[in-house]
N, C-alpha and C positions, 0 to 999 in steps of 0.2 A: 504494500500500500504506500501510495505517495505523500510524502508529507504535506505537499502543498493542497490547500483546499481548492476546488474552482472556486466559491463564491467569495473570496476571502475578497476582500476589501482594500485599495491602496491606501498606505497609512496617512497619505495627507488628505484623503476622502475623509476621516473618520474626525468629528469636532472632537476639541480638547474642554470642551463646556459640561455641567452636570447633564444628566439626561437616563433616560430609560431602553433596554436596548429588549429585542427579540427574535430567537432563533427557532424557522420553522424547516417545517420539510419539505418534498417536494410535492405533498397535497398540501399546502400553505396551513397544515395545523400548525398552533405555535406548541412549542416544543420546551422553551425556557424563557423565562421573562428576569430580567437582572435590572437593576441600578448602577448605577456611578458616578462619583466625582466628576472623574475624569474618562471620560467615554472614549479617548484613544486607546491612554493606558488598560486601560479593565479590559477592551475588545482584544489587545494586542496578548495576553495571556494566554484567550484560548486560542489566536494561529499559532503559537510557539509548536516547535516540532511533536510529532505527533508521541513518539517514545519516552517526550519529559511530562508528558499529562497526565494525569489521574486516568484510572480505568475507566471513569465513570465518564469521567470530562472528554476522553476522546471517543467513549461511544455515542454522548451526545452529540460533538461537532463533526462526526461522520457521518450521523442519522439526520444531523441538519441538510437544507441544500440553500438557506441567505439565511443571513442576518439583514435586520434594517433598526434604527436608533429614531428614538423622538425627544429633541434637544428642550430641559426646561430651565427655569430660572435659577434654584437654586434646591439643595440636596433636600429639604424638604418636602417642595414639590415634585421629584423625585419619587419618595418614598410614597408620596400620595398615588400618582401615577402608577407606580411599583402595584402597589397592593389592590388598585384598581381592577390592572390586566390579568392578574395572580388569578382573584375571584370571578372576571368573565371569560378566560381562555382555560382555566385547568388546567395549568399545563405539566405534563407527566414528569420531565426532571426537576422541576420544582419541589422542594420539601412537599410531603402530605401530613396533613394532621389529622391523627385518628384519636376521636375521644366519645367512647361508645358509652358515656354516662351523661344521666340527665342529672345534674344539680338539682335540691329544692333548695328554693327561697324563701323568706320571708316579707310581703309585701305589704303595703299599706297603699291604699288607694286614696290616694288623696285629693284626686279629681273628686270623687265623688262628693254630694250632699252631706253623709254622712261615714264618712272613710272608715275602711273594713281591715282588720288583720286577717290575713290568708297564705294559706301554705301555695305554691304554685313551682312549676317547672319553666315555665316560659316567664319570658322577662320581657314581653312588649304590651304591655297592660298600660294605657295610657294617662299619664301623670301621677303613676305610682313610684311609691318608693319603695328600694329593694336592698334587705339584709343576708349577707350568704356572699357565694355560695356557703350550706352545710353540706357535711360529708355524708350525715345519716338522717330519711327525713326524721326520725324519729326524735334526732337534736333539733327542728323546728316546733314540734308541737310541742316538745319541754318549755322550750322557750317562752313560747307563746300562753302553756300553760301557768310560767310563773310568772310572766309578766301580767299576766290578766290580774292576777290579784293586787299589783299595784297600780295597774292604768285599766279598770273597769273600760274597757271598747267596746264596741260593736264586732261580731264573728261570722254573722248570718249573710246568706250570700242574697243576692238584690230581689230575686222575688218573694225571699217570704220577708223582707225587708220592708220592700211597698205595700205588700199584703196589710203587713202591721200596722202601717202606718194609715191606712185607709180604715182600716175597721178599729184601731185604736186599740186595738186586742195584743199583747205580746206575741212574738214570732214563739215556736219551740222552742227553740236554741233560750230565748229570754224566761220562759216558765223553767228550764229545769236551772238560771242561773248560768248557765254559758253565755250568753250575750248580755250584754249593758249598753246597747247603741242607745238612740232617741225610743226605737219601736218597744225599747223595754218599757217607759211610761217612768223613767227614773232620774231621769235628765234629759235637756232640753239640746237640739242642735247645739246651740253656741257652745254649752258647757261641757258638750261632749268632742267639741271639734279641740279648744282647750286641753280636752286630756288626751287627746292622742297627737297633739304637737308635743306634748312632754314625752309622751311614748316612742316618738320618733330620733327627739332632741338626746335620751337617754338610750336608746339602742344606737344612736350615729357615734356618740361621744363617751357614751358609758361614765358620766361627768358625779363624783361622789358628791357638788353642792348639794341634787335632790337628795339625796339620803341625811345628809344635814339639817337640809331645811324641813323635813319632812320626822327627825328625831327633835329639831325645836316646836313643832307641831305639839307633837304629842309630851314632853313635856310638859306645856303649856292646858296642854287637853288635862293632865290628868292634876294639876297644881288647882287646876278650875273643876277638879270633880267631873268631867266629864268624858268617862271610862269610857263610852261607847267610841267616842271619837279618837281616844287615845288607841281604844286595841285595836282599830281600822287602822291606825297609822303604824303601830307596831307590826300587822301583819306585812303593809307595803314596804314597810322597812326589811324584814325578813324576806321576802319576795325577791327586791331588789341585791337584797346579797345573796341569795343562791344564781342569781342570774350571771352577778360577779364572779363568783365561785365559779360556775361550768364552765369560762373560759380562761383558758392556760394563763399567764402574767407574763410575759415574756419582756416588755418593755416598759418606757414608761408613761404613763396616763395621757401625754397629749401629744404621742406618737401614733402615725397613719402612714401606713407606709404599704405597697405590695411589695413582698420578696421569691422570688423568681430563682431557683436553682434547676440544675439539669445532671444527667450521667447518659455520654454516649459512646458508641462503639461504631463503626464505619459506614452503617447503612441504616441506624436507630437511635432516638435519643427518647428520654423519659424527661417530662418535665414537671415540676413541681411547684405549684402558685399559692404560698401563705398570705392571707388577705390580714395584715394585722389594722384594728380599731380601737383607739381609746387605750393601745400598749398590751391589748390579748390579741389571739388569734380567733376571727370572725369567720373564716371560713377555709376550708383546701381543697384544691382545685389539680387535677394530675390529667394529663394526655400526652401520647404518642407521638412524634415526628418520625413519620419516614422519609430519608434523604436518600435523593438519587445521585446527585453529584456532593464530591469532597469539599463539605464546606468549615469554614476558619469557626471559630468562635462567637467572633465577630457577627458572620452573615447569620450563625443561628441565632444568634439573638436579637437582630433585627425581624427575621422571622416569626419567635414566639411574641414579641412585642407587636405585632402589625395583626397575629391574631388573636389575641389579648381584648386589644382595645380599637381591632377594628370592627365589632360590631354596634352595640351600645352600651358598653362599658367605660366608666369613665375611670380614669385612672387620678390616683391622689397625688398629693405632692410629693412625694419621693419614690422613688422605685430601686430597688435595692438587687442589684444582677451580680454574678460570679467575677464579672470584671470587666472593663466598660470596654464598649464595642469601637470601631474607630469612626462611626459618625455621630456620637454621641449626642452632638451639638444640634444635630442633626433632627436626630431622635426626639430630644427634646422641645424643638419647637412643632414639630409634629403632634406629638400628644398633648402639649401646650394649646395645638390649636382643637384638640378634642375638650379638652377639659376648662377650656375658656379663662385660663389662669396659667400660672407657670410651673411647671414639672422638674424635679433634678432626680438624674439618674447618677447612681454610686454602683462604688464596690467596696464592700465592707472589710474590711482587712481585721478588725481588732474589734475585741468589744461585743456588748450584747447581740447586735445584730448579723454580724460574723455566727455568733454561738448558733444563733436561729439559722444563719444560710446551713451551718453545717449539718443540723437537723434535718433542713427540707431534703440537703443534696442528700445522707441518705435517704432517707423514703424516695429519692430519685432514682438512685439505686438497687436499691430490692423491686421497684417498680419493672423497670428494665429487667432485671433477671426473671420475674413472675412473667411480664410478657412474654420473653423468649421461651421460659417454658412452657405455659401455656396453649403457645401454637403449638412447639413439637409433640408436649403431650397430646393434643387433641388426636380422637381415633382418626376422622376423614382426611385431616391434617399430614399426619402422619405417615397414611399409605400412597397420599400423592408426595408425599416430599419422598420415598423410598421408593416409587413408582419416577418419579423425577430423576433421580440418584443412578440409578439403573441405564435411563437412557441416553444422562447426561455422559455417563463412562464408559456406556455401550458396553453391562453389564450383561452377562445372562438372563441371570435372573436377580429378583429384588434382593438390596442387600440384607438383609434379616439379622446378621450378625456381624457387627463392624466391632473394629478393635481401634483405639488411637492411642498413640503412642506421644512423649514430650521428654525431654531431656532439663531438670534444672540443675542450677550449681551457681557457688559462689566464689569468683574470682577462678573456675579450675578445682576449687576443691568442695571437698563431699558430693560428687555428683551422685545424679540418682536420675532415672526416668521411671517412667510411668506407664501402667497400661489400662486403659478402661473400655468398656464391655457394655454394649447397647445394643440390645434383641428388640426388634419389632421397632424399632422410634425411642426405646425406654433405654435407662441405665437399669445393669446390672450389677450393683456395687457387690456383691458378693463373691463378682468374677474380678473384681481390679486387683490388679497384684502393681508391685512397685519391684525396683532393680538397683540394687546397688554397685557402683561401675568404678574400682579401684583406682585406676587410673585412662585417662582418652586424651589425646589430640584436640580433639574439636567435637563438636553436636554433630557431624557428620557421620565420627567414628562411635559415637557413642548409642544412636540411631542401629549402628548396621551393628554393632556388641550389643545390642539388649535384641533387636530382634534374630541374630543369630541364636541367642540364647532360647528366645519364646518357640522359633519353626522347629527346634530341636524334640519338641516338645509334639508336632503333630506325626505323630507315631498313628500306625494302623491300630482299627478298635478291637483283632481281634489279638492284640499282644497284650502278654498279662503285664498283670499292676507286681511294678518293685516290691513296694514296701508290703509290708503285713499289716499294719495297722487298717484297720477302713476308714477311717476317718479321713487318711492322707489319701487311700484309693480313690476316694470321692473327689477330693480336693482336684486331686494328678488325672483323672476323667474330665474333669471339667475343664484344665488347662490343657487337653487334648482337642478341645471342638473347635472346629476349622471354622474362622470366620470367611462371609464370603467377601469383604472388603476390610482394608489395612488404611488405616489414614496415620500419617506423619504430620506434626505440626512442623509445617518447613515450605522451602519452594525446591526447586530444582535441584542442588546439591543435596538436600537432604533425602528427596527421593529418589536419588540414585543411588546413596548408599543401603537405603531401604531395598532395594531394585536388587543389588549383589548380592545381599543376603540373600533374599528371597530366591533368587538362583541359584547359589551354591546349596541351597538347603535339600535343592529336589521337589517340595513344595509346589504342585500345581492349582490350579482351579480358585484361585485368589487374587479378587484385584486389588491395586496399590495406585492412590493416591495422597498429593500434599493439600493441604491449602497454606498458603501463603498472606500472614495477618493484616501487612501494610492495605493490600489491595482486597483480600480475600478472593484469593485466587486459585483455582485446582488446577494443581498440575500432576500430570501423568508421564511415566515413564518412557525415555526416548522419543518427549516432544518440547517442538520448540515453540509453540505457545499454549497459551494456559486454557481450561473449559472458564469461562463466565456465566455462572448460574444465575438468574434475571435477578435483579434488585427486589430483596425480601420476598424471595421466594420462600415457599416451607422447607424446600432441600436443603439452599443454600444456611435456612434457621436452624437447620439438627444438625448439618455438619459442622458448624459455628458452636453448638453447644457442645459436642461432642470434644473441638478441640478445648473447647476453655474449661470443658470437667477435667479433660488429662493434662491440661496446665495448673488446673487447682490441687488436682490431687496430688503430681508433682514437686509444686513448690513447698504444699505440707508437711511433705515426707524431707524434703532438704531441707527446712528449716526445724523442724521436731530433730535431723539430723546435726542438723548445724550449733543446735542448746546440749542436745546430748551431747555432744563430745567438747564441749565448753566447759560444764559443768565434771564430767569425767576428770579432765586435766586439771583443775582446782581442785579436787576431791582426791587428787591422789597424795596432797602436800600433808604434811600430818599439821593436826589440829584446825583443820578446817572442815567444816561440816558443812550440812546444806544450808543454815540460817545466815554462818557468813560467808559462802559465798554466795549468794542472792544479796547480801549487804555490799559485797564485794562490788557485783555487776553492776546494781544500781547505784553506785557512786562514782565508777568511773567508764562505766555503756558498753563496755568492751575487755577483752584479755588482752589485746595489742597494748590499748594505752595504760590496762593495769602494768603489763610488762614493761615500758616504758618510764613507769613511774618510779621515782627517787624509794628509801624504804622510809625515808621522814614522813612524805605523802600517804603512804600505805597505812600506818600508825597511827594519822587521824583520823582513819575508818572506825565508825561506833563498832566497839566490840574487836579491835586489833588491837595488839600492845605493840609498843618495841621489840619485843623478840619473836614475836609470830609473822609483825611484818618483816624483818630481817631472814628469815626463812622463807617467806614467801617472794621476796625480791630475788635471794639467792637460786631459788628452785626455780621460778621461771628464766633466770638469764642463763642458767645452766644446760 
């Protein structure tokens, strides 16, 4: 393939002004819609040759056949622009967001005559106000239920509403005591519109003056004898603090902020939206990005932000992201012009709000990992991604029993690799065995040593079992069953040393592929380009999980390796036990720099004298 595009563009055709650019194909679908600054620069990235590109990014600008730009004022308008053509073209390399949950809110209609507290999923109720998102509807009707005992409202929805108020008769909702609007016959319009401006004023702000004003009340009630009025205020007083109580404290009182964390991996991000009010957290919010092309940080954050608050969300005065994007300035007058006021976006380095980003990031997290399990768990799931797998490698038959293999180590030493064991779509943790690998050259040698070791192992079923024990017979059966596929975490060099083995072994009837992490890329033996399994596809999801279990299981077994034999080495000094040397590590992080250290230094460890440190200097420099 040529490196040169035909539609590519001469570089003094292309404005150096802000602007929005679009890449379609040759049915004029568009295919990618981008921003930039500078619309020479940003174009001139994707003609660069085709071999320094992203997998992704050259199979979009080959599946392109023009580009064209629309030049605007400033990054801004831009971004307006941007998110305009995003939501009328769809366009496939563009990030997708997937968020298969309906939030409940809490609304108040304030349009109305007589405005109503209501739970609801949609948020285009006109001239309402809305609290949420909640995670669980069930933390709205809490809400709502203790809130009612301090802001007596209206509950009842509009026709038995007007009913009441025509016949003068209370709705339902007002006889058994759920409702207090006007139709209850207990208050008037005005006096009721009055209490659900405070109702509104204290769920925006969650402000403790009411609770103040409202315990000077009732002192005053009960100084003047008149109980009844004091224990009404006593109960809205309790009311108001369970309401306080069910939301976390994270900040403080006259903090509003949204904070935005994410965790992603080459073709998926999880993202995570803490809505904090009044210094708690008011609601959580988490969805999905699938990315088609390799994008910065940068561009994903411009992304979650445009659909954030590109519908009718209005965003607060601060916004708090992992670390600011590079049109920040940008950004902000963008939402600035949603919010009709001025917006700053941060990145929290230190400090409470830090503590909270690292909170959401994980739950961003474990997000990410549930999804990715999820799909490959799924049964339908699962037989097309092993039905995919199959014809992607130009298998036989489907692989039903895959094996992956991963090599870790520190610095060269304690290496160990890994094998884990996945029948049907699923792991079989019972099958994972781990390898200990004395000494190797490289991940190459140590790949073609652990799987020399494993094929030595597929022995015909009808040769007896060594040992006598049954317990090991069962064991040594099990590590006898022929997977029908081998994956290596690696690209080319590592699957060819996978390759040798597997030839020298005799071993037939097993295929052998790598993926390769940068790109996520399969590569197969004695070729020289790689398969690409479609972006987030279910195959491309299990063989992805398959290699980061045999990375995790991996790196456990080197590091559980790497304590043991830290410990071992201190434990052989006399007079040292396990209490100090755990005092030992945690004062100076390490055996290198205990080794390194003077034996004065070693001595003002709690619990070392002068002469234990003085043997312990002398034994390790020995």
């Amino acid at each position: 393939m040529s490196d040169a595009l035909s539609y590519r563009p001469k570089a003094g055709e292309i404005p150096i002004s802000p602007g929005v650019y679009r890449f379609r194909d040759e049915t004029g679908r568009v295919l990618y819609v981008g921003k930039a600054k500078n619309l020479r620069a940003r174009l001139s990235n994707y003609f660069a040759p085709l071999g320094s590109l992203h997998e992704r990014t050259r199979r979009m600008v080959t599946t392109a056949n023009s580009v064209e730009w629309t030049v605007v004022g400033t990054e801004v308008e831009a971004l307006q622009l941007e998110w305009t053509w995003i939501n009328e073209f769809d366009p496939p390399f563009n990030v997708q967001f997937k968020d298969d949950k309906s939030y409940p809110y809490l609304a108040v209609t304030l349009a109305d005559e007589s405005p109503r507290a209501l739970v609801t999923r949609t948020t285009g109720i006109r001239g309402a106000r809305y609290f949420g998102p909640y995670p669980k509807v069930w933390a709205v009707h809490e809400t709502i239920d203790l809130m009612l005992k301090a802001f007596p409202i209206r509950t009842c929805n509009n026709s038995n509403y007007k009913r009441a108020m025509q016949s003068g008769k209370p709705c339902f909702a007002g006889q058994i005591g759920r409702c207090f609007g006007p139709c209850s016959g207990t208050v008037t319009i005005e006096e009721h519109r009055v209490i659900v401006n405070e109702f509104v004023s204290f769920l925006g702000s969650q402000d403790r003056k009411l609770i103040n004003r409202l315990t000077m009340e009732m002192k005053v009630a009960a100084a003047s004898q008149e109980y009844e009025v004091a224990a009404k205020r006593r109960d809205q007083i309790r009311a108001l603090h369970a309401v306080l109580e069910k939301s976390a404290v994270v900040l403080r009182d006259n903090v509003d902020i949204d904070l935005f964390a994410f965790d992603e991996d080459e073709l998926a991000a999880a993202v995570q939206l803490f809505i904090v009010r009044g210094g708690r957290i008011r609601g959580v919010r988490g969805w999905m990005v699938d990315k088609e092309l390799d994008l910065t940080t940068s561009e994903l954050i411009d992304s979650i932000m445009q659909t954030a608050y590109g519908g009718d969300a209005v965003p607060p005065r601060e916004i708090v992201v992992p670390e600011l994007p590079d049109d920040a300035e940008a950004l902000e007058g963008w939402l600035a012009g949603i919010a009709g006021r001025k917006v700053r976006i941060l990145a929290a380095q230190r400090g409470d709000k830090a503590a909270l980003l690292a909170t959401a990031t994980q739950n961003a997290k474990h997000a990410l990992m549930l999804y990715k399990t999820r799909r490959s768990s799924d049964f339908v799931a699962r037989s097309k991604a092993l039905e995919d797998i199959q014809e992607a490698l130009g298998m036989p038959s489907a692989p039903l029993r895959m094996e992956c293999y991963d090599v870790s180590h520190l610095s060269g030493t304690n290496i160990v690799a890994s094998m884990v064991v996945f029948e049907d779509g699923l792991p079989r943790t019972d099958e994972y065995r781990r390898f200990g690998i004395p000494e190797s050259t490289d991940d190459t040698d140590s790949i073609y040593r652990t799987l020399t070791r494993r094929l030595a192992y597929l022995v015909s079923d009808d040769e007896p079992d060594r040992p006598d024990d049954d317990v090991l017979s069962v064991k040594r059966r099990k590590f006898r069953y022929q997977p029908n596929l081998l994956i290596v975490d690696g690209g080319q060099p590592q699957v060819s040393a996978a390759a040798r083995a597997l030839r020298e072994s005799g071993v037939t009837g097993i295929t052998l592929c790598g993926i390769a992490k940068r790109l996520e890329e399969i590569w197969l033996p004695d070729s020289d380009y790689p398969v690409i399994l479609p972006r987030n596809s279910d195959a491309l999801f299990l063989i992805q999980r398959i290699r980061d279990e045999a990375h995790r299981f991996a790196i456990t077994h080197q590091r559980t390796r790497r304590k043991r034999d830290i410990s071992t080495v201190l434990g052989e000094i006399p007079g040292l036990g396990p209490a100090r040397v755990k005092v030992l590590l945690q004062h100076f992080g390490s055996v290198a720099r205990l080794k390194d250290a003077p034996a004065e230094s070693i001595a003002e460890v709690r619990g070392i004298g002068p002469g234990l440190a003085g043997t312990i200097h002398q034994y390790l420099r020995a």
